[in-house]
Backbone as CSV, one residue per row, in Angstrom:
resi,resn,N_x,N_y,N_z,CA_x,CA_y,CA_z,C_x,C_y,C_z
1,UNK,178.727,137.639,56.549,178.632,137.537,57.996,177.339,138.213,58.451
2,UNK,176.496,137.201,59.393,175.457,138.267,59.769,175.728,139.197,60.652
3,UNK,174.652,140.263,60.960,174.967,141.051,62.110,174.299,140.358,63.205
4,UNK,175.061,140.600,64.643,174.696,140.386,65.769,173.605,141.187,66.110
5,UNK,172.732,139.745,66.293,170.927,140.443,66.831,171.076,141.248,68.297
6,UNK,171.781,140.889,68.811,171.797,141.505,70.643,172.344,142.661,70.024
7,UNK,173.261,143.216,69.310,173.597,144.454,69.670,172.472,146.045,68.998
8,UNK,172.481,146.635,69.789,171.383,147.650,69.212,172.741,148.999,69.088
9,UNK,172.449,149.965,67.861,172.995,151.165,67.687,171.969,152.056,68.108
10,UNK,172.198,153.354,68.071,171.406,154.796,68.686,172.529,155.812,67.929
11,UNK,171.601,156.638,67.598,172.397,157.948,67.135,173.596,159.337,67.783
12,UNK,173.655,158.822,69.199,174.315,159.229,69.966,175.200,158.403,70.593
13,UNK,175.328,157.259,70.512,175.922,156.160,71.021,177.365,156.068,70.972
14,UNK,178.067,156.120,71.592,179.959,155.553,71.310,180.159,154.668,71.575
15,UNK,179.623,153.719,71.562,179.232,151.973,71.421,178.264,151.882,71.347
16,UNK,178.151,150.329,70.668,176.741,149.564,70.737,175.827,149.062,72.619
17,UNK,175.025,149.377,72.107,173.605,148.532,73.058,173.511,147.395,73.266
18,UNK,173.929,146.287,74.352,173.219,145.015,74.164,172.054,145.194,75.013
19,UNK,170.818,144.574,74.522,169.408,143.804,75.447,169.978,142.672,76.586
20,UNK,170.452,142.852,77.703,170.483,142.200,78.440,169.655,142.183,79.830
21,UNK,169.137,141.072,80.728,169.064,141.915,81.923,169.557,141.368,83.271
22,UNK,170.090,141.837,83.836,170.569,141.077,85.406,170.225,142.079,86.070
23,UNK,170.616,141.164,87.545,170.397,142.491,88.520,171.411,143.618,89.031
24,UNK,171.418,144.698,89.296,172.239,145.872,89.990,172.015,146.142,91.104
25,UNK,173.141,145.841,92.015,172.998,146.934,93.245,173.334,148.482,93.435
26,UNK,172.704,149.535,93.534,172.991,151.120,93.433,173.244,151.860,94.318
27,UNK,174.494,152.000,94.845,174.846,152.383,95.666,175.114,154.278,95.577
28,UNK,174.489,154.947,96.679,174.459,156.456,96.220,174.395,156.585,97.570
29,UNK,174.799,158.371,97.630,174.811,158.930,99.109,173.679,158.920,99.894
30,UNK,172.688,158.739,99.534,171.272,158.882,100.217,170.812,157.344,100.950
31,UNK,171.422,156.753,101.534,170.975,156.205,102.232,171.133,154.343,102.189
32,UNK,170.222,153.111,101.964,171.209,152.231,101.951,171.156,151.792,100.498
33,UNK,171.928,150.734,99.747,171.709,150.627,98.528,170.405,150.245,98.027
34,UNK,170.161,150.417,96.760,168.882,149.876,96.070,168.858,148.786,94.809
35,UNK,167.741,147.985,94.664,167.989,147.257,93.737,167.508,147.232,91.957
36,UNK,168.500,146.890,91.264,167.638,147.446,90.194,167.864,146.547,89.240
37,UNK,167.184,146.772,87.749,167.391,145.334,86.715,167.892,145.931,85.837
38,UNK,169.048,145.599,85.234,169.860,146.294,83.828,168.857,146.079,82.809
39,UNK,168.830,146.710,81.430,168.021,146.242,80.882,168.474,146.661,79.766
40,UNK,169.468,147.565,79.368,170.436,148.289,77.954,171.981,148.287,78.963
41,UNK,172.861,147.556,78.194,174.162,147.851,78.353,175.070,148.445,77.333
42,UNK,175.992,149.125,77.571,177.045,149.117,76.809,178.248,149.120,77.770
43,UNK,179.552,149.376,76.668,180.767,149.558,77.612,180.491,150.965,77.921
44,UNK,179.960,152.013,77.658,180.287,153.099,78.137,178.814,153.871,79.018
45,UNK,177.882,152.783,79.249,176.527,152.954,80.054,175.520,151.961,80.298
46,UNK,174.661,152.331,80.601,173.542,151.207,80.537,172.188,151.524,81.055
47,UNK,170.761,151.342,80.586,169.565,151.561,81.437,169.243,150.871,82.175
48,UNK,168.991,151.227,83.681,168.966,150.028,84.433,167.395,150.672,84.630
49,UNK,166.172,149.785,85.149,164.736,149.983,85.667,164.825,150.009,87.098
50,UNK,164.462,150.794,87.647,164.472,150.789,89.231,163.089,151.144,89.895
51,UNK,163.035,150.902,91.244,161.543,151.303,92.362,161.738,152.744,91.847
52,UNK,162.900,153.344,92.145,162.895,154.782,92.829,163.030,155.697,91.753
53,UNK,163.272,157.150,91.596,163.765,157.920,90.896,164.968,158.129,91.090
54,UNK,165.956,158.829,90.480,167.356,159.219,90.602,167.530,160.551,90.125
55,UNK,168.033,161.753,90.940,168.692,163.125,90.285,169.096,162.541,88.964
56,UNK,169.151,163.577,87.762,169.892,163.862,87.090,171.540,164.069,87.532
57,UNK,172.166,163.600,86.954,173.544,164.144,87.459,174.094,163.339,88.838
58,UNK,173.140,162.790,89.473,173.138,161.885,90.690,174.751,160.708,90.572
59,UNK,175.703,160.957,91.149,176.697,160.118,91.373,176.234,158.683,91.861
60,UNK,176.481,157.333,90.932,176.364,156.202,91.332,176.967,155.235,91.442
61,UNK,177.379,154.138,92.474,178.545,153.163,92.273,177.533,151.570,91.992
62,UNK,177.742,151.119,90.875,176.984,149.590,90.932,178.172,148.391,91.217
63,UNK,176.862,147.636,91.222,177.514,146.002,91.863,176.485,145.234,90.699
64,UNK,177.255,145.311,89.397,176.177,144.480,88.366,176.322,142.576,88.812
65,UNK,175.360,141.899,88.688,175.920,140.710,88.757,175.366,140.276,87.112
66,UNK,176.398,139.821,86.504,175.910,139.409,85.322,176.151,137.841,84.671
67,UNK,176.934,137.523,85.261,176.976,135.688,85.809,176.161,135.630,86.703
68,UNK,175.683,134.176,86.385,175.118,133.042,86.951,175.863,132.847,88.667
69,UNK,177.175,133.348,88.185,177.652,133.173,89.791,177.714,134.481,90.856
70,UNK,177.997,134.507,91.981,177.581,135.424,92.617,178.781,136.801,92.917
71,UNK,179.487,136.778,91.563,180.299,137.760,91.962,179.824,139.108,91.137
72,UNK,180.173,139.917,91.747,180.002,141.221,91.581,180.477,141.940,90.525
73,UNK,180.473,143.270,89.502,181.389,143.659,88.457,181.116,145.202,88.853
74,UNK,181.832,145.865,89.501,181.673,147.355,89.718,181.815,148.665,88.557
75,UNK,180.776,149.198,88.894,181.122,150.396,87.779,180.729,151.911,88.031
76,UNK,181.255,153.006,88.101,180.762,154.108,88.814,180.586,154.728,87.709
77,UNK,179.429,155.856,87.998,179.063,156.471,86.720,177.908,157.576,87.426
78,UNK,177.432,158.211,86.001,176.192,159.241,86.486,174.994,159.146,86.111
79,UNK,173.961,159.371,86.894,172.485,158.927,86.368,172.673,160.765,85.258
80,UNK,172.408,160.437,83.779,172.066,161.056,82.867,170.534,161.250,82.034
81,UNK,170.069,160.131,82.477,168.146,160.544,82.267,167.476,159.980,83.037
82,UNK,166.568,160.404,83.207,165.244,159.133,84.099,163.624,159.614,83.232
83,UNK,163.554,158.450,83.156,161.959,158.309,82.410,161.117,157.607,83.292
84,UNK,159.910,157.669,83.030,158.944,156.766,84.379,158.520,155.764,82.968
85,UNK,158.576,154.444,83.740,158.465,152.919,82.721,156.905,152.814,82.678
86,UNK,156.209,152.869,84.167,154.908,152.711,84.180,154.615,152.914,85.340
87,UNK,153.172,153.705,85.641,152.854,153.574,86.962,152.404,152.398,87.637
88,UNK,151.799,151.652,86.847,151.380,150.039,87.507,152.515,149.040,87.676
89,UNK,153.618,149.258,86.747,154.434,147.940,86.722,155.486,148.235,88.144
90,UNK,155.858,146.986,88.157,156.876,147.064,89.579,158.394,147.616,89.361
91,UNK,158.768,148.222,88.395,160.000,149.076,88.153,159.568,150.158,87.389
92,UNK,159.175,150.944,88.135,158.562,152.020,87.615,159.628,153.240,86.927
93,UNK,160.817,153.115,86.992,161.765,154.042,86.216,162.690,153.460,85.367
94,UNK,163.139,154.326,84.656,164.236,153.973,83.829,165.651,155.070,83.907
95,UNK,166.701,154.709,84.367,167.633,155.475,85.077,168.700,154.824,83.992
96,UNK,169.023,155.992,83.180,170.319,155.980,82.484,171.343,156.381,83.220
97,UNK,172.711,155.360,83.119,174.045,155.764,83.587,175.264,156.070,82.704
98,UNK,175.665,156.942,82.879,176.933,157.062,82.113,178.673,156.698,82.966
99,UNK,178.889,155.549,81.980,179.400,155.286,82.899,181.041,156.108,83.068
100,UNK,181.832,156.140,84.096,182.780,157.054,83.840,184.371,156.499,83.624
101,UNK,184.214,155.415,83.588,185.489,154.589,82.904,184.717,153.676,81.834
102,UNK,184.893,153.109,80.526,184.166,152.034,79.930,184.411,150.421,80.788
103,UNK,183.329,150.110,80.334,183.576,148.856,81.386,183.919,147.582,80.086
104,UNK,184.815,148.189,79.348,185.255,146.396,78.290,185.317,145.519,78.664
105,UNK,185.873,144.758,80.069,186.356,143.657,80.485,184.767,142.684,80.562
106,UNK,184.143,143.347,80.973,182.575,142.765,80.879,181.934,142.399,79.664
107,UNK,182.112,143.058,78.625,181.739,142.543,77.285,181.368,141.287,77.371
108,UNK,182.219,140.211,76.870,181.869,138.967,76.781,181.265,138.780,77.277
109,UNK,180.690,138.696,78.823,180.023,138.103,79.610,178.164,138.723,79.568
110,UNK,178.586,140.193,79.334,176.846,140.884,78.761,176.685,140.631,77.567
111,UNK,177.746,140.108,76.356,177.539,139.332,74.893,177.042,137.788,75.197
112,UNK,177.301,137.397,76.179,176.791,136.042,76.567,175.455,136.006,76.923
113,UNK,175.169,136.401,78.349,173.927,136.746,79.055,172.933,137.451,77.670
114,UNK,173.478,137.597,77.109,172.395,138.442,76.344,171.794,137.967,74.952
115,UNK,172.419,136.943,74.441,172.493,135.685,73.675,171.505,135.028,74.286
116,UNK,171.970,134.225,75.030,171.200,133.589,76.050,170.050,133.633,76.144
117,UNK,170.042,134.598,76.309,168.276,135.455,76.629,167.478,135.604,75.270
118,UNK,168.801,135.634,74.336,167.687,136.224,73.312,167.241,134.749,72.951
119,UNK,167.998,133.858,72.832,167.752,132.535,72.286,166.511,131.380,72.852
120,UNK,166.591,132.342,74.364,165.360,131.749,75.108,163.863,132.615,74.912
121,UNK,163.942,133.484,74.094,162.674,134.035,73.719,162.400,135.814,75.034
122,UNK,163.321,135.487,76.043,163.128,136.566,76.785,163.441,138.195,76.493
123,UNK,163.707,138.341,75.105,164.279,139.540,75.136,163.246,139.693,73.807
124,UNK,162.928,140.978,73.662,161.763,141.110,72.446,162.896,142.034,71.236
């Protein structure tokens, strides 16, 4: 059996990584939501790229859309790192979440999207 190319391991990980990306809405106390692009999932987190920075420790509620269709998949969790992606590019951070329930029910659908992507050349 081969191994699945989408999934990535890490040495700290309590699940696997898929390369996927859709969009997130980030909803936090400071003001109105923001938008951001997933770009590492798992069931138990994910890196999303965003405009802004985020606290460490920063409480967050998302609205992932990861279908094609326009419904929503909620997940609350904590921003646990932020790295800066680039100063020139247009998502200039990288905001790790941990998330605080695992989100399994989503699997399939970020094992799909993420297939997908890889098969279309968009994911390196």
């Amino acid at each position: 059996m081969q191994p699945d190319p989408t999934l990535l391991w890490g040495e700290r990980r309590r699940s696997p990584r898929r390369r996927a990306c859709f969009p997130v809405e980030i909803h936090h106390d400071e003001g109105a939501p923001k938008t951001g692009l997933a770009r590492e999932v798992s069931n138990h987190g994910a890196q999303i790229l965003t405009l802004v920075p985020f606290e460490v420790r920063t409480p967050l509620a998302l609205m992932m859309y990861v279908d094609d269709d326009e419904a929503s998949h909620p997940a609350i969790g904590r921003v646990v790192r932020v790295t800066e992606h680039g100063a020139d590019g247009f998502w200039s951070w990288v905001v790790a979440v941990s998330f605080d329930e695992p989100i399994t029910a989503l699997e399939p659908q970020v094992a799909a999207i993420s297939e997908r992507q890889r098969k279309a050349g968009l994911l390196d």
